[in-house]
C-alpha positions in Angstrom: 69.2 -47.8 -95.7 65.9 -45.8 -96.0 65.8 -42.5 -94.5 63.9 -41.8 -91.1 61.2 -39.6 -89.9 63.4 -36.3 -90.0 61.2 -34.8 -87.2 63.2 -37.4 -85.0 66.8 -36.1 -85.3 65.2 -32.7 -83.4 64.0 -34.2 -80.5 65.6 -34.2 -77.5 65.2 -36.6 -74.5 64.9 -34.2 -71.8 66.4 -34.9 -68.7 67.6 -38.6 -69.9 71.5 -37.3 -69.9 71.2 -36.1 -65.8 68.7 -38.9 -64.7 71.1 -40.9 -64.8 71.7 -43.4 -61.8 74.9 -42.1 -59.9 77.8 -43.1 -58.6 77.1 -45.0 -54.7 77.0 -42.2 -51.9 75.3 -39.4 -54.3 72.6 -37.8 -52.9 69.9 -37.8 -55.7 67.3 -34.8 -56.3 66.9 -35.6 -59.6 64.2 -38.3 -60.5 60.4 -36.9 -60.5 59.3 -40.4 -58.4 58.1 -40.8 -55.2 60.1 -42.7 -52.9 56.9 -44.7 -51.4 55.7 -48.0 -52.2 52.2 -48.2 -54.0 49.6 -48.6 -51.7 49.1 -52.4 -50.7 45.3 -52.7 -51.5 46.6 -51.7 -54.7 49.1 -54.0 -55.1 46.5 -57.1 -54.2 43.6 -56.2 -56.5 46.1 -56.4 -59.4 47.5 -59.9 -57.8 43.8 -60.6 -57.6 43.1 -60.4 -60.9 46.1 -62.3 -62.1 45.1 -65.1 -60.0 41.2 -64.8 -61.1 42.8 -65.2 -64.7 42.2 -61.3 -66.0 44.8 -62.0 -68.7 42.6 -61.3 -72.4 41.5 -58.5 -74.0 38.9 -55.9 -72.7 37.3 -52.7 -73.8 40.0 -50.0 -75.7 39.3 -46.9 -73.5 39.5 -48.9 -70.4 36.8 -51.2 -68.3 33.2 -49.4 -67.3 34.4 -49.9 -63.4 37.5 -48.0 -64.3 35.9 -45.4 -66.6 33.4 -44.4 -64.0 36.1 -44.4 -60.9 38.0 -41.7 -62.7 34.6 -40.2 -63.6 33.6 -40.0 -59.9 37.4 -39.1 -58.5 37.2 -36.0 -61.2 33.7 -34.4 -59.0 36.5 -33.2 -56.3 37.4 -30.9 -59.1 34.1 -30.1 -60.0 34.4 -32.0 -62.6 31.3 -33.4 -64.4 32.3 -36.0 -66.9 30.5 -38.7 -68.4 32.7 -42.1 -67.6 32.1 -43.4 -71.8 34.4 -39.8 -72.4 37.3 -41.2 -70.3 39.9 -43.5 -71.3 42.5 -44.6 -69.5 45.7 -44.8 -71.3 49.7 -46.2 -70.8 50.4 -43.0 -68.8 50.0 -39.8 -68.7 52.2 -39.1 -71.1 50.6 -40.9 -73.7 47.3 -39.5 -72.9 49.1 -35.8 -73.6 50.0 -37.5 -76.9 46.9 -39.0 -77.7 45.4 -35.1 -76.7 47.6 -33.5 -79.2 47.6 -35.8 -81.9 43.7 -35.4 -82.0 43.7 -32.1 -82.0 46.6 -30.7 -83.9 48.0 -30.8 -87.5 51.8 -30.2 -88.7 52.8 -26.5 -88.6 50.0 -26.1 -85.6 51.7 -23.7 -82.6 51.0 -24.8 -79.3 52.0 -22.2 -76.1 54.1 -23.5 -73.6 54.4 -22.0 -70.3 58.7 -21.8 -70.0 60.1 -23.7 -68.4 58.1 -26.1 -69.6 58.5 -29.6 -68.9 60.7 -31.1 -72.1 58.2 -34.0 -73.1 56.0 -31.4 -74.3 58.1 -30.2 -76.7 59.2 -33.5 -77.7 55.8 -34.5 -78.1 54.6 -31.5 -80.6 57.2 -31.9 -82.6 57.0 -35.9 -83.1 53.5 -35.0 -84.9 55.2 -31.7 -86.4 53.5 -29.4 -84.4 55.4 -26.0 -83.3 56.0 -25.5 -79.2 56.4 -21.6 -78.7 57.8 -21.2 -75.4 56.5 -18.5 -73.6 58.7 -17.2 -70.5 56.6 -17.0 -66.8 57.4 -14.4 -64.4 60.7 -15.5 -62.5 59.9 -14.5 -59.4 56.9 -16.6 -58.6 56.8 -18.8 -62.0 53.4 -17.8 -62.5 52.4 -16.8 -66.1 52.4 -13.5 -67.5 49.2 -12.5 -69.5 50.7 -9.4 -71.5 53.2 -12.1 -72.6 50.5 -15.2 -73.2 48.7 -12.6 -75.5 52.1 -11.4 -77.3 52.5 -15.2 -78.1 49.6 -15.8 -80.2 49.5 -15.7 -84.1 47.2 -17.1 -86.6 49.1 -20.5 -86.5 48.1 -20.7 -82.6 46.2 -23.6 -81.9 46.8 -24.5 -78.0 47.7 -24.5 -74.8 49.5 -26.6 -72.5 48.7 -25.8 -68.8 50.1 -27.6 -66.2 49.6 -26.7 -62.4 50.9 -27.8 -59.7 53.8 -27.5 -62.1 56.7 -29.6 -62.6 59.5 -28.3 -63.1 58.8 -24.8 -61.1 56.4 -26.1 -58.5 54.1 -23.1 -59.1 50.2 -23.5 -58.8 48.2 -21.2 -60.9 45.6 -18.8 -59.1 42.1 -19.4 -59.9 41.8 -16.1 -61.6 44.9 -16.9 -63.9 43.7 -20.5 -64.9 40.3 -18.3 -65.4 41.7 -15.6 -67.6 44.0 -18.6 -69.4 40.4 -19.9 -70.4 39.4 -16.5 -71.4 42.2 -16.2 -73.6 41.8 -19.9 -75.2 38.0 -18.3 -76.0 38.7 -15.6 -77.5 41.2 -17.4 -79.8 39.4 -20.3 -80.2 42.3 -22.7 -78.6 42.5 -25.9 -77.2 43.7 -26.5 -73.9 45.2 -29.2 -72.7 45.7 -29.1 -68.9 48.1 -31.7 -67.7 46.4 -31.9 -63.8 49.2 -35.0 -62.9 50.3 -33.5 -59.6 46.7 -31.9 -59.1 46.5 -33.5 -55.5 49.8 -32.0 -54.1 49.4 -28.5 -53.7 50.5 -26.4 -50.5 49.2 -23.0 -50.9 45.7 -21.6 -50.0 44.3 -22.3 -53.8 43.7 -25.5 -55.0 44.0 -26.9 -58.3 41.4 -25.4 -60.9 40.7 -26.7 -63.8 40.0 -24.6 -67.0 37.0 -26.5 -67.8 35.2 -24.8 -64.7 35.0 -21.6 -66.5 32.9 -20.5 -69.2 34.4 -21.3 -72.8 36.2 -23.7 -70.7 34.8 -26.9 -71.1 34.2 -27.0 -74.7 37.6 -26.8 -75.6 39.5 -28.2 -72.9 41.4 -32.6 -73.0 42.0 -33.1 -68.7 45.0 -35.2 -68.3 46.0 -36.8 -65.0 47.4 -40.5 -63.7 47.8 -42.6 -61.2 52.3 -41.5 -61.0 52.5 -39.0 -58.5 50.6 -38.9 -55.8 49.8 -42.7 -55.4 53.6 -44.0 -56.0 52.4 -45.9 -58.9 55.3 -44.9 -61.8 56.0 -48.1 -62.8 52.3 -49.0 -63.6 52.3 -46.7 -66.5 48.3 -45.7 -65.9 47.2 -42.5 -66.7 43.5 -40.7 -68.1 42.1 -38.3 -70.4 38.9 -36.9 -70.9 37.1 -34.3 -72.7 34.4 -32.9 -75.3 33.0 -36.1 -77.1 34.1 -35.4 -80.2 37.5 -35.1 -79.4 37.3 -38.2 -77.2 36.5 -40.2 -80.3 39.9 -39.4 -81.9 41.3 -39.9 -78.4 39.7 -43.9 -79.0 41.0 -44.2 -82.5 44.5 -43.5 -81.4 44.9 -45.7 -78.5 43.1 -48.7 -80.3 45.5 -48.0 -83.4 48.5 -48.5 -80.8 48.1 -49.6 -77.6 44.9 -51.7 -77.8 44.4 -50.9 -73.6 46.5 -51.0 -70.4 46.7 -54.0 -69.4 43.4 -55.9 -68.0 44.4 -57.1 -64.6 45.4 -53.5 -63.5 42.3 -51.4 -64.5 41.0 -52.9 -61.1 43.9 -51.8 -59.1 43.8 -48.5 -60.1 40.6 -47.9 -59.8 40.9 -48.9 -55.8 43.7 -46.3 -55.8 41.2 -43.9 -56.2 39.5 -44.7 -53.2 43.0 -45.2 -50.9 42.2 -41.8 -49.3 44.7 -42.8 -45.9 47.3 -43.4 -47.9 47.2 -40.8 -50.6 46.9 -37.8 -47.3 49.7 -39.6 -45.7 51.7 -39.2 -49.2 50.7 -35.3 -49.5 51.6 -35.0 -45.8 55.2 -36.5 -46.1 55.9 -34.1 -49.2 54.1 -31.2 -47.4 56.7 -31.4 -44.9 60.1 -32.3 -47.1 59.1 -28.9 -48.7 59.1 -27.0 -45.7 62.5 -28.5 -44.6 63.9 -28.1 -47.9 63.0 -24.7 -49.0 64.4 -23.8 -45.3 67.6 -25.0 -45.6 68.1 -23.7 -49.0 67.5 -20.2 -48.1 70.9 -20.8 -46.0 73.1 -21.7 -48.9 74.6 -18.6 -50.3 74.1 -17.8 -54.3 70.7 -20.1 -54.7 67.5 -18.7 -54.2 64.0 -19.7 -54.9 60.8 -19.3 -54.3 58.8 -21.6 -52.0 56.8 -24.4 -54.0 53.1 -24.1 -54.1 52.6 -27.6 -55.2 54.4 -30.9 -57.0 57.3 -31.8 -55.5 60.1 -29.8 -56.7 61.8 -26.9 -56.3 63.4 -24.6 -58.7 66.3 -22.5 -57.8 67.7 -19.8 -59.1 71.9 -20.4 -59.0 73.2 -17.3 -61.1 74.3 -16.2 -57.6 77.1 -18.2 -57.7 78.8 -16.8 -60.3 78.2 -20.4 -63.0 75.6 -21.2 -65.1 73.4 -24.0 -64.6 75.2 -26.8 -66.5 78.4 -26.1 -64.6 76.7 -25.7 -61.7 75.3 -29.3 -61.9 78.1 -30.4 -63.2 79.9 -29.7 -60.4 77.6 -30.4 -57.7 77.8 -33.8 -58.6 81.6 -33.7 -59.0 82.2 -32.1 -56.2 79.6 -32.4 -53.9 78.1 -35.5 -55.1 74.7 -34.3 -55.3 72.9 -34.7 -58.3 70.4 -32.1 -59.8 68.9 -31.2 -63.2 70.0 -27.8 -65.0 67.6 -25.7 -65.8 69.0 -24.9 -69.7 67.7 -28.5 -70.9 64.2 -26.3 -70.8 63.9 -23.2 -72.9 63.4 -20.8 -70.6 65.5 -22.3 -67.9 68.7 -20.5 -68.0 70.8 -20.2 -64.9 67.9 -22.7 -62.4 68.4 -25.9 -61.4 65.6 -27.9 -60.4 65.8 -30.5 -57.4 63.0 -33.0 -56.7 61.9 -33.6 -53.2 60.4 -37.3 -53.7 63.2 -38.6 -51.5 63.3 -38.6 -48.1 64.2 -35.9 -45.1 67.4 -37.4 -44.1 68.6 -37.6 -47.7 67.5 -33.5 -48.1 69.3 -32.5 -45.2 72.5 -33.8 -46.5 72.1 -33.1 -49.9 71.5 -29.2 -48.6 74.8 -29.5 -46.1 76.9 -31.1 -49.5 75.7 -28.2 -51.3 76.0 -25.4 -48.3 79.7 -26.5 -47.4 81.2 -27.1 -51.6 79.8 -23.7 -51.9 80.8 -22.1 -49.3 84.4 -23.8 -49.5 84.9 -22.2 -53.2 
């Protein structure tokens, strides 16, 4: 048998091995999905379009109308991109993969902001890339500058920003994303900011993007999708867009592999972009599972965590209780039958577990009571 790529043997899969489905009865804070439906007017443009016999081939980077809707959603963000340097992609994970595989060569280091979500890592080193995880401040997960600069070596040749943040739920200050941008200039670093859960933030500052800043926009790939906050996982529809030249490369790759998403729902997600009832309904439903949730979790002895600025998860700190975070969530599903991701599948994530909130406030209240009453029962 021939031998395989040897980067492959290295990579991990992440959460695969606790996103599992569970036994019946387990409360699940594990999956990063939102438990809604997509919105309906999105659901009939893309029956539309089969029906009006969208079924060929169209442009690689995605149709004009789509192009331009992203283009015009992205001016909320002060965002001002032309739509022929966006291309909508398979997701928004492929659009990071598209980012990096444009922009880095093997042996390349790339800073990662640790925790850091595990795809990122996975992602780097599929293309031979190096991921250096740098550790954030544990008591707010925001990241520490002293320790950004430390990072940095001749080999540096990104960054991967992603805020609202999964897993830690933090949202980056405008000054940090600011001096972030600083730092990228000074280095002369690509940024690639991963701006996915950009809509659900809770705190006084909003999402920023680097690109705002000066140096910024020269050198930063913006990432987002359609996943999060319009309930649209399953449709596999996310962007990226950038400096021109890079946003050539970004074309070559997806019409070397993917060709396009598919025709009959470049319609339907552009009309997501305009389902503004729906999408403040979403953020108002999550708004108000994080309140509940962070309450009751400040009840349950041994776990703390700070409040989430944004996302939809929570990260808790469970060295309280005397076990580490694999045991921990080993035996919250065991013996509680809630089911939660360890924070050790992430460099960086030693002794946190991480709990999603996309399901619903009935199914967070008993998941906090499971957990309250095993742990207080030890």
């Amino acid at each position: 048998m021939p031998s395989m790529n040897s980067n492959i043997g290295e990579i991990g899969r992440g959460f695969a091995a606790f996103l599992s489905p569970p036994p019946e009865g387990v409360v699940r804070f594990t999956v990063g999905q939102p438990d809604f439906r997509t919105p309906q007017p999105v659901v009939n443009t893309a029956k539309q379009a089969l029906d009006d016999g969208l079924h060929g081939y169209t442009r690689s980077q995605g149709t004009e109308e789509v192009c331009q809707a992203v283009a015009d959603y992205l001016t909320k963000y002060n965002l001002n991109v032309d739509a022929n340097d966006v291309l909508v992609s398979p997701g928004c994970k492929q659009a990071l993969l598209y980012a990096m595989m444009s922009c880095l060569n093997p042996g390349d280091e790339v800073l990662l902001f640790a925790p850091a979500w595990p795809s990122y890592e996975g992602m780097l080193k599929l293309i031979g890339a190096v991921p250096v995880h740098v550790p954030v401040k544990r008591e707010n997960y925001h990241p520490d500058m002293d320790t950004v600069r430390a990072a940095i070596t001749s080999k540096t040749k990104a960054i991967v920003i992603n805020s609202p943040n999964n897993p830690t739920g933090a949202v980056y200050l405008p000054s940090e994303i600011e001096e972030l941008t600083s730092i990228a200039a000074e280095n002369d670093l690509w940024i690639f900011d991963d701006m996915i859960y950009s809509d659900l933030v809770y705190s006084e500052h909003a999402y920023t993007s680097p690109a705002t800043f000066p140096g910024g926009k020269e050198r930063t790939l913006t990432i987002g999708g359609w996943s999060k906050i319009w309930a649209m996982t399953g449709w596999r529809l996310g962007w990226i867009t950038g400096p021109s030249e890079v946003m050539e490369g970004v074309k070559t790759c997806q019409a070397s592999s993917a060709s396009h998403v598919p025709t009959f729902l470049m319609g339907a997600a552009a009309v997501a972009l305009e389902c503004e009832e729906e999408r403040e309904s979403f953020f108002e439903s999550f708004a108000e599972r994080r309140d509940v949730f962070h309450t009751l979790l400040q009840d349950i002895p041994g776990i703390v965590a700070p409040k989430p600025e944004g996302a939809f998860y929570i990260l808790a700190d469970i060295t309280g209780t005397g076990m580490d975070d694999i045991e921990f969530a080993t035996r919250a599903l065991e013996e509680a039958n809630v089911q939660l991701v360890p924070g050790s599948l992430m460099p960086g994530g030693e002794g946190l577990v991480r709990m999603s909130y996309g399901t619903n406030i009935d199914q967070i209240r008993e998941g906090c009571k499971r957990l309250k009453n095993w742990l207080q029962g030890l």
